[in-house]
N, CA, C and O of each residue as an XYZ file, in Angstrom:
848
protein
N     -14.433      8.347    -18.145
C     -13.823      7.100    -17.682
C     -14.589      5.920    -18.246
O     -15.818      5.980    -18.266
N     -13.858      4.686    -18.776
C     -14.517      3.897    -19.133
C     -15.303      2.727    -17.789
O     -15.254      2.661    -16.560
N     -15.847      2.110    -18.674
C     -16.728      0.738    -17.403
C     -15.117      0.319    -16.486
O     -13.976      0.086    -16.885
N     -15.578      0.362    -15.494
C     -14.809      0.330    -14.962
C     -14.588     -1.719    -14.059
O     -15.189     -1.924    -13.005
N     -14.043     -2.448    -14.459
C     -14.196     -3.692    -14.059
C     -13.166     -4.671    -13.294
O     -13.188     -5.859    -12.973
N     -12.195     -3.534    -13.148
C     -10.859     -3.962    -11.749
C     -10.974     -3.369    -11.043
O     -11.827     -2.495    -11.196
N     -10.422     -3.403    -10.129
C     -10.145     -2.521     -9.091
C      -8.606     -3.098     -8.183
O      -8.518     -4.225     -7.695
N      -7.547     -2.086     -8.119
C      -6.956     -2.571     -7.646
C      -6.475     -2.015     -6.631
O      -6.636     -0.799     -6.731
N      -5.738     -2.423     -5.293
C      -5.764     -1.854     -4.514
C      -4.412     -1.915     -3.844
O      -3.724     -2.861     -4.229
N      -3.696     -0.882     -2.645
C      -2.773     -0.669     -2.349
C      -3.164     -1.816     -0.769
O      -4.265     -2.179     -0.353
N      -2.047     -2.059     -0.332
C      -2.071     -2.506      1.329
C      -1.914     -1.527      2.631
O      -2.671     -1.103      3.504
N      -1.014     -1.440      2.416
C      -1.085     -0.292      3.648
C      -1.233      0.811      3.929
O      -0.642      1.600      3.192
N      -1.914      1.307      4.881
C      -2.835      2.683      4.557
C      -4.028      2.651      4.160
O      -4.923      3.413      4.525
N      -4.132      1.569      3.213
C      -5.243      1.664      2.211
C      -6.130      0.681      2.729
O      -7.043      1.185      3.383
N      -6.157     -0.527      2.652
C      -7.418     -1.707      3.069
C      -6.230     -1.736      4.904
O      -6.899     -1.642      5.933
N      -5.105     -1.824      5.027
C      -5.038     -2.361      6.266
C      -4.155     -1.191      7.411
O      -3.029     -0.702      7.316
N      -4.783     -1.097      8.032
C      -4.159      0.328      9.231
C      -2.943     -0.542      9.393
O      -3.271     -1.634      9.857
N      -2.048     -0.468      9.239
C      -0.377     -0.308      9.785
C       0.100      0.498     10.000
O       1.259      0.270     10.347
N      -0.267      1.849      9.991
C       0.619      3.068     10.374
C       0.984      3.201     12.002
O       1.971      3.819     12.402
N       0.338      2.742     12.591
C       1.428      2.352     14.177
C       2.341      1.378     13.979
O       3.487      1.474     14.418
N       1.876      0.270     13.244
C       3.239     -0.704     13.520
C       4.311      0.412     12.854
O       5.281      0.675     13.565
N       4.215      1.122     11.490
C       5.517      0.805     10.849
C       6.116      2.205     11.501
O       7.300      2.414     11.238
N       5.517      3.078     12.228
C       5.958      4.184     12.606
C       6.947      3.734     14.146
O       8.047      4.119     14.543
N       5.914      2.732     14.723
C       6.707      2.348     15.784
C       8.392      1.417     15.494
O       9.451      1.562     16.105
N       8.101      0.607     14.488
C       8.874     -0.100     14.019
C      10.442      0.770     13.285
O      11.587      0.337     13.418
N      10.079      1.951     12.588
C      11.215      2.788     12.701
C      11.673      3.511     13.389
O      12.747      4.028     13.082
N      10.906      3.883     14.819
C      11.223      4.768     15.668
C      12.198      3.511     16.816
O      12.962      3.930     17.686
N      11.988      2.171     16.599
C      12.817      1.267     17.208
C      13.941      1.017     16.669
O      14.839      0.363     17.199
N      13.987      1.818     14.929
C      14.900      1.159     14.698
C      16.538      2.200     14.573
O      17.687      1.870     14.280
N      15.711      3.963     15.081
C      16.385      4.815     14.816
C      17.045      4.154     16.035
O      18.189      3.708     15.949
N      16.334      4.089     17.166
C      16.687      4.202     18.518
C      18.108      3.251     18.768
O      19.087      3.516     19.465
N      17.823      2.031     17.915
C      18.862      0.645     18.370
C      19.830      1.374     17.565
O      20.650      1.588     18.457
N      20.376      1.959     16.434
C      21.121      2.075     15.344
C      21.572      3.119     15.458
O      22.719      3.201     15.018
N      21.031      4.291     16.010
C      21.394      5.702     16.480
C      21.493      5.755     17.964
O      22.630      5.994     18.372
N      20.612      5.596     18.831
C      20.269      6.314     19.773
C      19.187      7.717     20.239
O      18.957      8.451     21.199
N      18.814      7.506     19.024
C      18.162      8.778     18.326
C      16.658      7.941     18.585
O      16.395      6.751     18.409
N      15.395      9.598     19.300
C      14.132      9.380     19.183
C      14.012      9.955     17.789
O      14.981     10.662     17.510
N      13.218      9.871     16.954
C      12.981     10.528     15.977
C      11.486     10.959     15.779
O      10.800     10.034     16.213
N      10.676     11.989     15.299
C       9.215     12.176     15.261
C       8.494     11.338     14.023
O       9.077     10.727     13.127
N       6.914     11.494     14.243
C       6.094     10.572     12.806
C       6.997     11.769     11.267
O       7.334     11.233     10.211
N       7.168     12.984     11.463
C       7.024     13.845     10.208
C       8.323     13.511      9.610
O       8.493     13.926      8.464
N       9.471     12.704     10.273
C      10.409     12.188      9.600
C      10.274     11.165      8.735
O      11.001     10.888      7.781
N       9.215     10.565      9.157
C       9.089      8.781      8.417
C       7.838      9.016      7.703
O       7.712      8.518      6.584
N       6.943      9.680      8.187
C       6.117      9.894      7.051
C       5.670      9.994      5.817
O       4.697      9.456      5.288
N       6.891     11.127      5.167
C       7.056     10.982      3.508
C       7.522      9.708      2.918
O       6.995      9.140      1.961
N       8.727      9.251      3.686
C       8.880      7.839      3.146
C       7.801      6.522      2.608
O       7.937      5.734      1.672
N       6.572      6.687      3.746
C       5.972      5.606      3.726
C       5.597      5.346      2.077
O       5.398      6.301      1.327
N       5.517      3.761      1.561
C       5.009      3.828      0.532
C       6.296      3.081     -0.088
O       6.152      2.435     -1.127
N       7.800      3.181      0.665
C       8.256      3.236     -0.558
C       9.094      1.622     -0.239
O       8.636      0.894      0.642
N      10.010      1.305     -0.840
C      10.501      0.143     -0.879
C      11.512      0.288      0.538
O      12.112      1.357      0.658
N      11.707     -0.785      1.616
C      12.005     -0.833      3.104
C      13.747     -0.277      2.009
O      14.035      0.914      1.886
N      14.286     -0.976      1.625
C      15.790     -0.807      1.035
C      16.464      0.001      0.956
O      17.625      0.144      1.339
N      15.361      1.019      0.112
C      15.547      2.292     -0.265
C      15.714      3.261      0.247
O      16.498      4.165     -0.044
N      14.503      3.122      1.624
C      14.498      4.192      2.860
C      15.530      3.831      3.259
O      16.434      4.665      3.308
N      15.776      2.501      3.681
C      17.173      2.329      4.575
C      18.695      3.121      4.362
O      19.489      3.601      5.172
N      18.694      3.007      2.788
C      19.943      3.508      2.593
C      20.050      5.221      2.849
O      21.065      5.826      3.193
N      18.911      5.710      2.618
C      18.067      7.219      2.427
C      18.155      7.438      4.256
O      18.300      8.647      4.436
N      18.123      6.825      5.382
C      18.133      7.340      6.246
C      19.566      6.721      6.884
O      20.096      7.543      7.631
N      20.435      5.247      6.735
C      21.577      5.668      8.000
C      22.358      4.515      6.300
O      22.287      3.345      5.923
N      23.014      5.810      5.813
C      23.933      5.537      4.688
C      25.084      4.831      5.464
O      25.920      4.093      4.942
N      25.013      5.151      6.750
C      26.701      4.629      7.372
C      26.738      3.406      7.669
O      27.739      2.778      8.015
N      25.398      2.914      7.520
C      25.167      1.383      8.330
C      25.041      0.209      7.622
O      24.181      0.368      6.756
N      25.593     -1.086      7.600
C      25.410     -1.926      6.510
C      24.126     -2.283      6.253
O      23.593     -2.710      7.278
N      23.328     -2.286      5.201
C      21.718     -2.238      4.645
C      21.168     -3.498      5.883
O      20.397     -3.382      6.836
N      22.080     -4.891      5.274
C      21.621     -6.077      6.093
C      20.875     -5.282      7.204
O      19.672     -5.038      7.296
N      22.520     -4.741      8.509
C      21.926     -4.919      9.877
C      20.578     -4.045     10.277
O      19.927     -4.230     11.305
N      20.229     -2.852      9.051
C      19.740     -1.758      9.388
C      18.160     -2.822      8.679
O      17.182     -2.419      9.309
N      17.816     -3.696      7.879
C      16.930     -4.538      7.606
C      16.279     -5.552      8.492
O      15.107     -5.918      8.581
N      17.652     -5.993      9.286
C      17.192     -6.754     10.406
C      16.867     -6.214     11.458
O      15.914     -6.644     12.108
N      17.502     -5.283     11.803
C      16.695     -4.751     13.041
C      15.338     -4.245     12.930
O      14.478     -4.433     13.790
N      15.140     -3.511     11.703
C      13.515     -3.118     11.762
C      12.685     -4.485     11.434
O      11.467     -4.388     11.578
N      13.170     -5.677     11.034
C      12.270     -6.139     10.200
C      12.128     -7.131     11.469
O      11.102     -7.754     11.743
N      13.067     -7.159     12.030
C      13.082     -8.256     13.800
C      11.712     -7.569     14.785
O      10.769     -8.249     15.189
N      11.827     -6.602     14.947
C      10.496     -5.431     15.650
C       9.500     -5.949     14.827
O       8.941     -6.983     15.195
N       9.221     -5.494     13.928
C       8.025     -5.471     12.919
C       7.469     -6.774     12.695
O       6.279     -6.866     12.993
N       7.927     -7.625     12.326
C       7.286     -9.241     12.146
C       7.235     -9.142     13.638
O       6.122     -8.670     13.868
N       7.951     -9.368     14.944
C       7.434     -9.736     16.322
C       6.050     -9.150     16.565
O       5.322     -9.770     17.339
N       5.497     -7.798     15.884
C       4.415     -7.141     16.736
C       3.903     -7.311     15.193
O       2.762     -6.873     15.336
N       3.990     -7.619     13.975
C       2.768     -7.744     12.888
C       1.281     -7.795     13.013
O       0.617     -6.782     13.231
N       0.844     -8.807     12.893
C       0.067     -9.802     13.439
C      -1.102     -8.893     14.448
O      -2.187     -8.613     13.939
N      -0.808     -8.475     15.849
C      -1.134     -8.242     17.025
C      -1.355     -6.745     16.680
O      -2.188     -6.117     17.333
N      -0.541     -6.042     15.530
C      -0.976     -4.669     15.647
C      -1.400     -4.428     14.607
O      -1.184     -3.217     14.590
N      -1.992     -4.712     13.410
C      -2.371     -4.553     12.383
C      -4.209     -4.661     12.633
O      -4.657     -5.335     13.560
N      -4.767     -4.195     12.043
C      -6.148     -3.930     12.009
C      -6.568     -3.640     10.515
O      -5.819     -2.882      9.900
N      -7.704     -4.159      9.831
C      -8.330     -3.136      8.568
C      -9.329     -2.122      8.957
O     -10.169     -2.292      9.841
N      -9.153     -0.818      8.085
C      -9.876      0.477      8.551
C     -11.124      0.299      8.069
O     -11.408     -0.339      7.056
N     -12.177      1.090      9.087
C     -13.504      1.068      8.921
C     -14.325      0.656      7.409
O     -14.182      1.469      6.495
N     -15.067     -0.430      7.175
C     -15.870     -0.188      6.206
C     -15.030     -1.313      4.818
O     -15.539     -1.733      3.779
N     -13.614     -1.519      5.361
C     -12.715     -2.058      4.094
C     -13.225     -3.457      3.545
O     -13.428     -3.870      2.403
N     -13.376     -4.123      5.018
C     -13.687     -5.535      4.766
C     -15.235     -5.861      3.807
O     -15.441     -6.851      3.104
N     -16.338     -4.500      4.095
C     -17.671     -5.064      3.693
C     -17.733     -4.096      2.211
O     -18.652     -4.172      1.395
N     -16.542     -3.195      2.091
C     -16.446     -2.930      0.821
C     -16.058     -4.194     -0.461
O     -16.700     -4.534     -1.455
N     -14.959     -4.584     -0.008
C     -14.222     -5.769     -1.039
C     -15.251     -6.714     -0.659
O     -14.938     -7.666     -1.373
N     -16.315     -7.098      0.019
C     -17.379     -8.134      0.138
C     -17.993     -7.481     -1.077
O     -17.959     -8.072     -2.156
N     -18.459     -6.489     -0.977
C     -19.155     -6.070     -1.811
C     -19.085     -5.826     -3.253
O     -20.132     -6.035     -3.867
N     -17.840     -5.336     -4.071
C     -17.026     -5.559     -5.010
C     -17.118     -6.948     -5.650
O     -17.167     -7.133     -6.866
N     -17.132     -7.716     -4.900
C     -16.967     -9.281     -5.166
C     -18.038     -9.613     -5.045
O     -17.946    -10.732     -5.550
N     -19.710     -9.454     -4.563
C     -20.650     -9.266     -4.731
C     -21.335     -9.185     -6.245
O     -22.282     -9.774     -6.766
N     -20.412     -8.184     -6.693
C     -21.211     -7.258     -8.045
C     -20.400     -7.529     -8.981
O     -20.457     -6.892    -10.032
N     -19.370     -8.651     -8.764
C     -18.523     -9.271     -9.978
C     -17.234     -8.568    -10.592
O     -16.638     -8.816    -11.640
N     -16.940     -7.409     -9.402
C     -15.701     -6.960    -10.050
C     -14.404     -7.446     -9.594
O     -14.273     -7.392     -8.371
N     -13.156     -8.023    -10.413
C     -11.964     -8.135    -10.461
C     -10.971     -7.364     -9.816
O     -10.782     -6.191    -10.139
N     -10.145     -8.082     -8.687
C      -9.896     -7.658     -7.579
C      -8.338     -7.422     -7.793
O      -7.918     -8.570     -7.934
N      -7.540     -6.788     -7.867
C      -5.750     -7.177     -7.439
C      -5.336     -6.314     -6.346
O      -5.974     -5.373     -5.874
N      -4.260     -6.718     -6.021
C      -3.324     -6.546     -4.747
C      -2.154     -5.538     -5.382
O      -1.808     -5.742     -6.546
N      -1.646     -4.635     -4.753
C      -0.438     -3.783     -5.761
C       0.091     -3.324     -4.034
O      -0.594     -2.566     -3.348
N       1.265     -3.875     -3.590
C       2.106     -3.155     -2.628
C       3.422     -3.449     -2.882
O       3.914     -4.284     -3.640
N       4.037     -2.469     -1.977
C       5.549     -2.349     -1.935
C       5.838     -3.162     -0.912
O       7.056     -3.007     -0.825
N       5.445     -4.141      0.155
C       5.774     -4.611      0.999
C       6.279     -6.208      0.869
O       5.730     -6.673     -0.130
N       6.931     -6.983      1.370
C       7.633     -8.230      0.884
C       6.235     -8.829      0.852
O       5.155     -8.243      0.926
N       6.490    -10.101      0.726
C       5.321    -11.049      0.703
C       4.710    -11.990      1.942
O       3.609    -12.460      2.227
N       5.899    -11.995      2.450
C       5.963    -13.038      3.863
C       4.781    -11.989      4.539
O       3.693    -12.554      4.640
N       4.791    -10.801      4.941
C       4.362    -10.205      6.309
C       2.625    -10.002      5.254
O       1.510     -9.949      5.772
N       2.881     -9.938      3.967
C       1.534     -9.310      3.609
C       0.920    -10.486      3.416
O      -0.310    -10.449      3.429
N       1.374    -11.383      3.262
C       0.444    -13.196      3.421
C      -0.235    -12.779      4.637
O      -1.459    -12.650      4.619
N       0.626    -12.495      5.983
C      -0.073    -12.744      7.130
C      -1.057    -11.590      7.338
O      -1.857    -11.699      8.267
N      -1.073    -10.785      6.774
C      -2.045     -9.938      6.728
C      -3.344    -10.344      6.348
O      -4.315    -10.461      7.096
N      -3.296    -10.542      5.188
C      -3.861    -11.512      4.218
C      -4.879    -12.506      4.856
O      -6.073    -12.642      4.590
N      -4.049    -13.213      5.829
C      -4.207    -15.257      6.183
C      -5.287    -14.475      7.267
O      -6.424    -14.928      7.393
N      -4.801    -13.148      8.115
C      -5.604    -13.126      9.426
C      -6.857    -12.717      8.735
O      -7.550    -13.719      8.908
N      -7.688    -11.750      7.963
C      -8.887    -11.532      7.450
C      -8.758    -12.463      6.334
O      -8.883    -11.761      5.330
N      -8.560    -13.765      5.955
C      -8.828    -14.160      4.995
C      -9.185    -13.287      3.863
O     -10.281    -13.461      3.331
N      -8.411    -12.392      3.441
C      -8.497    -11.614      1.858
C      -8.079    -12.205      0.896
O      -8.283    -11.626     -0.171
N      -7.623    -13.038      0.852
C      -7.147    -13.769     -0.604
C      -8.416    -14.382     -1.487
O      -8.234    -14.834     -2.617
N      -9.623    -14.351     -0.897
C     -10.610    -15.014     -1.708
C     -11.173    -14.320     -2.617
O     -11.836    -14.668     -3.594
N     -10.618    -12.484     -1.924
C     -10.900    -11.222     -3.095
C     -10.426    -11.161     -3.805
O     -10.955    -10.736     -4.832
N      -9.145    -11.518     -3.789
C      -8.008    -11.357     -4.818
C      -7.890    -12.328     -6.208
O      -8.011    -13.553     -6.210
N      -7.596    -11.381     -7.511
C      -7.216    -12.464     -8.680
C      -5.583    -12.753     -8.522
O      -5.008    -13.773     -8.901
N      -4.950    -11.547     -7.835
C      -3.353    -11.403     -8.628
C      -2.486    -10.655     -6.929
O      -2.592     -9.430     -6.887
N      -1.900    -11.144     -5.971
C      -1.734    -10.283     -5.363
C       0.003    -10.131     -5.448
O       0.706    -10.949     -4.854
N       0.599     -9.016     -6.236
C       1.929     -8.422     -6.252
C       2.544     -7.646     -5.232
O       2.111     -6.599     -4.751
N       3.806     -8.374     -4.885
C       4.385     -7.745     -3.942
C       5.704     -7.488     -4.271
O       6.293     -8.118     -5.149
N       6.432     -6.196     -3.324
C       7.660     -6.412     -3.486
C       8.914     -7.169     -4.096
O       9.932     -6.746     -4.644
N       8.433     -8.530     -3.778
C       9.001     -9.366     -4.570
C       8.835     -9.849     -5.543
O       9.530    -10.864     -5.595
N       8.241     -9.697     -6.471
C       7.684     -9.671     -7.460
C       7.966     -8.880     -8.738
O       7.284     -9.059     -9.747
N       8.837     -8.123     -8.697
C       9.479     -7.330     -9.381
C      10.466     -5.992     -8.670
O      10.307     -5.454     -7.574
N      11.546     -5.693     -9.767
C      12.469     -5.334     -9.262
C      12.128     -3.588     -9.363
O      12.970     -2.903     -8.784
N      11.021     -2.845    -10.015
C      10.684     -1.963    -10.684
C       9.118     -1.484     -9.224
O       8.183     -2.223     -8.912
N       9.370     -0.288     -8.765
C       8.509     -0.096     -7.239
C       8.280      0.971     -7.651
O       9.071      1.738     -8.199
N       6.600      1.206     -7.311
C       5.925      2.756     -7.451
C       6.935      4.192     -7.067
O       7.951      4.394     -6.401
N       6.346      4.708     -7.596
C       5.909      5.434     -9.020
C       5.751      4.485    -10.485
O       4.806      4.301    -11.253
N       7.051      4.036    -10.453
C       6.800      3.373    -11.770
C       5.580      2.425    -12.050
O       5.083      1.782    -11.126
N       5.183      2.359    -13.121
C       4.076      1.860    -13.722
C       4.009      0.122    -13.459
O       2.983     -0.541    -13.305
N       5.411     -0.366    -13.462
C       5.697     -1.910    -13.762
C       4.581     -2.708    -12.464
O       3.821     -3.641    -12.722
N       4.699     -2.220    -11.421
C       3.676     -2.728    -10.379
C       1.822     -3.082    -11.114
O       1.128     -4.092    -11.001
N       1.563     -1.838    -11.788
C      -0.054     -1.635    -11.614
C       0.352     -3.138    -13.290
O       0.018     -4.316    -13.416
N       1.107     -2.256    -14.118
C       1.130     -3.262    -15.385
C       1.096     -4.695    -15.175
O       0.224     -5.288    -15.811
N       1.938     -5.467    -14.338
C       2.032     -6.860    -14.412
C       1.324     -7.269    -13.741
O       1.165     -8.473    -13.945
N       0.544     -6.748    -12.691
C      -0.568     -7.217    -12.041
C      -1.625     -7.302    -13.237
O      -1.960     -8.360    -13.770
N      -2.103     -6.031    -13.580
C      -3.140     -6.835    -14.818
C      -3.060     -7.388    -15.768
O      -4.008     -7.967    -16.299
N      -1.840     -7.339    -16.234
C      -1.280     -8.651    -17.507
C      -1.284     -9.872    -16.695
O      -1.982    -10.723    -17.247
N      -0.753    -10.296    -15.557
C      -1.289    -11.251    -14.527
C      -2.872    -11.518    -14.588
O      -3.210    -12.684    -14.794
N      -3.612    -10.801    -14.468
C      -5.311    -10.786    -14.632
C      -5.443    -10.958    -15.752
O      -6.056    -11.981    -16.056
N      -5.026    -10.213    -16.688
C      -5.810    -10.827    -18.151
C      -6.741     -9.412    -18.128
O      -7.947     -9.352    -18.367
N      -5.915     -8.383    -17.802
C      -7.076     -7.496    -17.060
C      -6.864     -6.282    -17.713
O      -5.852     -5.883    -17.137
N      -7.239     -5.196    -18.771
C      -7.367     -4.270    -19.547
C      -7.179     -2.551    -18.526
O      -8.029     -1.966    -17.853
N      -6.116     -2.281    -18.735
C      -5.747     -0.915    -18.557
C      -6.862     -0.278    -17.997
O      -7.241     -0.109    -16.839
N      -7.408      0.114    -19.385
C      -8.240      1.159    -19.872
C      -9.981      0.502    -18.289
O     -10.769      1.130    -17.582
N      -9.834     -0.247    -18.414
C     -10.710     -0.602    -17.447
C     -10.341     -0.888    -15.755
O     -11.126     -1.426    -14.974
N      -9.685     -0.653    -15.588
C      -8.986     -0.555    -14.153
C      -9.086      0.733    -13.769
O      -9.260      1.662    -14.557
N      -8.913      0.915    -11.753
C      -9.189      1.838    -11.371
C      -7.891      1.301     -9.897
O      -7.959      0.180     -9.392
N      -6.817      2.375     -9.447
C      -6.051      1.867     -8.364
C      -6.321      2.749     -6.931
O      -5.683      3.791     -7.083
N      -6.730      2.764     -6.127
C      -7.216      3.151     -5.070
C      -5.528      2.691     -3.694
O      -4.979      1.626     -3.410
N      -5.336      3.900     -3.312
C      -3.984      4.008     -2.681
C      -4.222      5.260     -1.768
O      -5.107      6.113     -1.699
N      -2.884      4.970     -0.997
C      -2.968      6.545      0.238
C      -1.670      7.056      0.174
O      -1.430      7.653      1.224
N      -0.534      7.087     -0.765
C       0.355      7.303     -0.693
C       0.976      8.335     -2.160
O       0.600      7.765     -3.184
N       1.756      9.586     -2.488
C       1.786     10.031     -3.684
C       2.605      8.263     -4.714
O       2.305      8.078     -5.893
N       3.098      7.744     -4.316
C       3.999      6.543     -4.754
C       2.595      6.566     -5.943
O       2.354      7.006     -7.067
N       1.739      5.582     -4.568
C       0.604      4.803     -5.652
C      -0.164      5.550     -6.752
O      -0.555      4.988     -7.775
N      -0.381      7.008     -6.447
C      -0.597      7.951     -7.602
C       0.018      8.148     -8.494
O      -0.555      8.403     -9.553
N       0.892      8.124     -8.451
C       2.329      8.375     -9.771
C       2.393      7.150    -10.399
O       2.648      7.064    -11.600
N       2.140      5.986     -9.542
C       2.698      4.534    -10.547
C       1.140      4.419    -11.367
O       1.197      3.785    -12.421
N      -0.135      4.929    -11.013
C      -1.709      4.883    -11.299
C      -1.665      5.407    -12.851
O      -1.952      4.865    -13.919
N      -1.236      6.543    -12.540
C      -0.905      7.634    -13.146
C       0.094      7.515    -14.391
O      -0.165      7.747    -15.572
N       1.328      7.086    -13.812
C       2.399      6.614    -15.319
C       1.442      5.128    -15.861
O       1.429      5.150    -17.091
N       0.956      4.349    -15.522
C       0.100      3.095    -15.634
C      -1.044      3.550    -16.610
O      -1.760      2.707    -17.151
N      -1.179      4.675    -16.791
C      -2.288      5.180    -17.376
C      -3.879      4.996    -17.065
O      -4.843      5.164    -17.812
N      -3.799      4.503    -15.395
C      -5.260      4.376    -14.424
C      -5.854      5.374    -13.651
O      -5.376      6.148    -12.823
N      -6.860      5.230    -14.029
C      -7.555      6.739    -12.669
C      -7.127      5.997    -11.381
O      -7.089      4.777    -11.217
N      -6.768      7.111    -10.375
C      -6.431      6.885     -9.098
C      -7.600      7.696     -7.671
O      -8.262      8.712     -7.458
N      -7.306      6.696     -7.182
C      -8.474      6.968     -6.094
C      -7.608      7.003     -4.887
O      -6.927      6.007     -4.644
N      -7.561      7.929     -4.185
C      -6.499      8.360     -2.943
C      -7.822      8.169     -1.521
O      -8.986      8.529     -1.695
N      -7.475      7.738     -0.601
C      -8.227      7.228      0.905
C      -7.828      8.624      1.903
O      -6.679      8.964      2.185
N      -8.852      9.183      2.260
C      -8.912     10.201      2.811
C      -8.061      9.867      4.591
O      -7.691     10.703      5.416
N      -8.000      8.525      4.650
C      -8.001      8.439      5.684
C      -6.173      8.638      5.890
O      -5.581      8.620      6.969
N      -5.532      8.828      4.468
C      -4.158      8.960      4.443
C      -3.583      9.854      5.789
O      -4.092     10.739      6.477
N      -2.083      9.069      5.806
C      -1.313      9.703      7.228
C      -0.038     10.577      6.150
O       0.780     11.427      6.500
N      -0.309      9.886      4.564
C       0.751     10.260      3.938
C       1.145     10.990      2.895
O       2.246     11.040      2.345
N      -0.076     11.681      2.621
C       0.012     12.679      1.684
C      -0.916     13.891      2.272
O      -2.093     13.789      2.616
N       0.030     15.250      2.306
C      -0.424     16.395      2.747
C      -1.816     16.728      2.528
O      -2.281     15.968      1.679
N      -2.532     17.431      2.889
C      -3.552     18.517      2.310
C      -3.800     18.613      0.856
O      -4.614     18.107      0.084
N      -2.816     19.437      0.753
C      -2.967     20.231     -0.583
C      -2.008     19.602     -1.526
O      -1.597     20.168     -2.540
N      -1.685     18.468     -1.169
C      -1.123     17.352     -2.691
C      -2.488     16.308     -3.011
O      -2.531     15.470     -3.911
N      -3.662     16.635     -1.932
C      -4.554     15.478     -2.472
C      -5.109     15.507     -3.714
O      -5.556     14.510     -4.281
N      -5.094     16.993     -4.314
C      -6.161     16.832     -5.501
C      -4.829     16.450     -6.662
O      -5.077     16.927     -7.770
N      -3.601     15.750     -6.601
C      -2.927     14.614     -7.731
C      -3.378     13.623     -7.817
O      -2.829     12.783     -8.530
N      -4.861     13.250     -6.946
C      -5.555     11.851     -7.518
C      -7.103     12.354     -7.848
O      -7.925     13.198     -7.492
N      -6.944     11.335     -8.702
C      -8.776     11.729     -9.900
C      -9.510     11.806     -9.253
O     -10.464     12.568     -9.417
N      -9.320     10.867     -8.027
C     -10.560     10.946     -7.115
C     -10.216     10.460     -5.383
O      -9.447      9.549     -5.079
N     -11.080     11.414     -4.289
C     -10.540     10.842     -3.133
C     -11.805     10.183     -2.228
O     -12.882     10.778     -2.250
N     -11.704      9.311     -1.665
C     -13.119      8.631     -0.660
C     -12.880      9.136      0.490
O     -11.712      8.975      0.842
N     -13.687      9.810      1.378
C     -13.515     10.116      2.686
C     -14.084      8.369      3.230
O     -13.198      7.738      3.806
N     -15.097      7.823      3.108
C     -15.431      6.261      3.368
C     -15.056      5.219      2.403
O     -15.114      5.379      1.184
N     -14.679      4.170      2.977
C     -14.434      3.067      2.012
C     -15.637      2.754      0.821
O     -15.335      2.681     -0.370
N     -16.635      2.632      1.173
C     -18.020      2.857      0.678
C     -18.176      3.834     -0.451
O     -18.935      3.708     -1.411
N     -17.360      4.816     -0.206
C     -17.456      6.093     -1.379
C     -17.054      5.436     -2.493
O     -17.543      5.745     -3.580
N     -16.109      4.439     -2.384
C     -15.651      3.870     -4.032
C     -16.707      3.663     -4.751
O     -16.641      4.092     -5.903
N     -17.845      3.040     -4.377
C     -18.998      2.427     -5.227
C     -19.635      3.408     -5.900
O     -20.252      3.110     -6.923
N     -19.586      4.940     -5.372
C     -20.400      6.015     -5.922
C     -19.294      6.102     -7.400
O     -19.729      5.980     -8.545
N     -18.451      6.235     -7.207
C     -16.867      6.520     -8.173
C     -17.424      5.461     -9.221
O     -17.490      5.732    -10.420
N     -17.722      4.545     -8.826
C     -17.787      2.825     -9.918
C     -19.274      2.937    -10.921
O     -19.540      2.349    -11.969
N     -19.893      3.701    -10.314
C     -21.169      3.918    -10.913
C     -20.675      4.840    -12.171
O     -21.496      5.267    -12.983
């Protein structure tokens, strides 16, 4: 692997625990739209991927709009209040930024809710480039995410490293032509699919051993 002098990183799962909001947030939204409880192992594989996509992938019968607004009405009300970053995240990216390495943002999530993510730990001061959802029409797996973020940076392939918890962010790392670093602390990739990333951290902290 070459010097390694980006680092880029996924949002959810990865630097910020949301996996209660968004699990709760579809289990509100089977409920209003179906009537239906549904379990985590239904929504699980999905996570990662573009809200649109799942939508159409789980109630084809329902117009996209209403099936958008209802989850997205839940989810922004409790954002904010249920979101947390996982152990160790915040004094990692202190640290990163410490030792002069180049920071980007790579999620599938709109922009509005990941600002406020963002605004509550002040993370934007880590960040060179932060890409979202909206930001292009082209969503992990595909490569176009990790690419225009570092053409955004000014920021060399071959020297980047994408750190994610989802197979999405491995595959887009991966077609991107970046080593991928998968977070042990994943809710979303099995067991025995972990070794499809170059490398996995059981601690946030473990990245720095990887960077050496």
């Amino acid at each position: 692997m070459s010097r390694i002098t980006t680092v880029l990183f996924d949002f959810d799962g990865t630097i910020m625990d949301t996996n209660d909001l968004i699990l709760k947030s579809w289990k509100n939204t089977f409920r209003v739209l179906r009537g239906e409880e549904v379990s985590d192992d239904v929504i699980l594989p999905t996570l990662g991927e573009p809200l649109e996509l799942t939508m159409e992938k789980f109630f084809p019968e329902v117009p996209l709009q209403k099936c958008l607004d209802t989850y997205r009405s839940w989810h922004h009300d409790n954002f904010v209040q249920l979101i947390k970053m996982f152990p160790g995240m915040m004094q990692l990216l202190e640290e990163l930024k410490a030792r002069g390495y180049r920071m980007g943002l790579v999620t599938s999530r709109l922009k509005y809710t990941t600002m406020l993510g963002v605004e509550k730990y002040d993370l934007g001061r880590f960040f060179d480039y932060i890409l979202t959802a909206d930001d292009t029409d082209k969503h992990k797996p595909d490569p176009a995410p990790i690419l225009i973020t570092l053409e955004k940076m000014g920021a060399d392939p071959a020297e980047a490293i994408m750190v994610g918890d989802t197979l999405l962010d491995l595959g887009c790392a991966r077609n991107a032509g970046v080593p991928s670093v998968l977070v042990d602390w994943t809710i979303a990739v099995p067991e025995e699919k972990k070794n499809e990333a170059d490398y996995v951290i059981k601690k946030a902290e473990d990245l720095l051993e990887i960077l050496k």
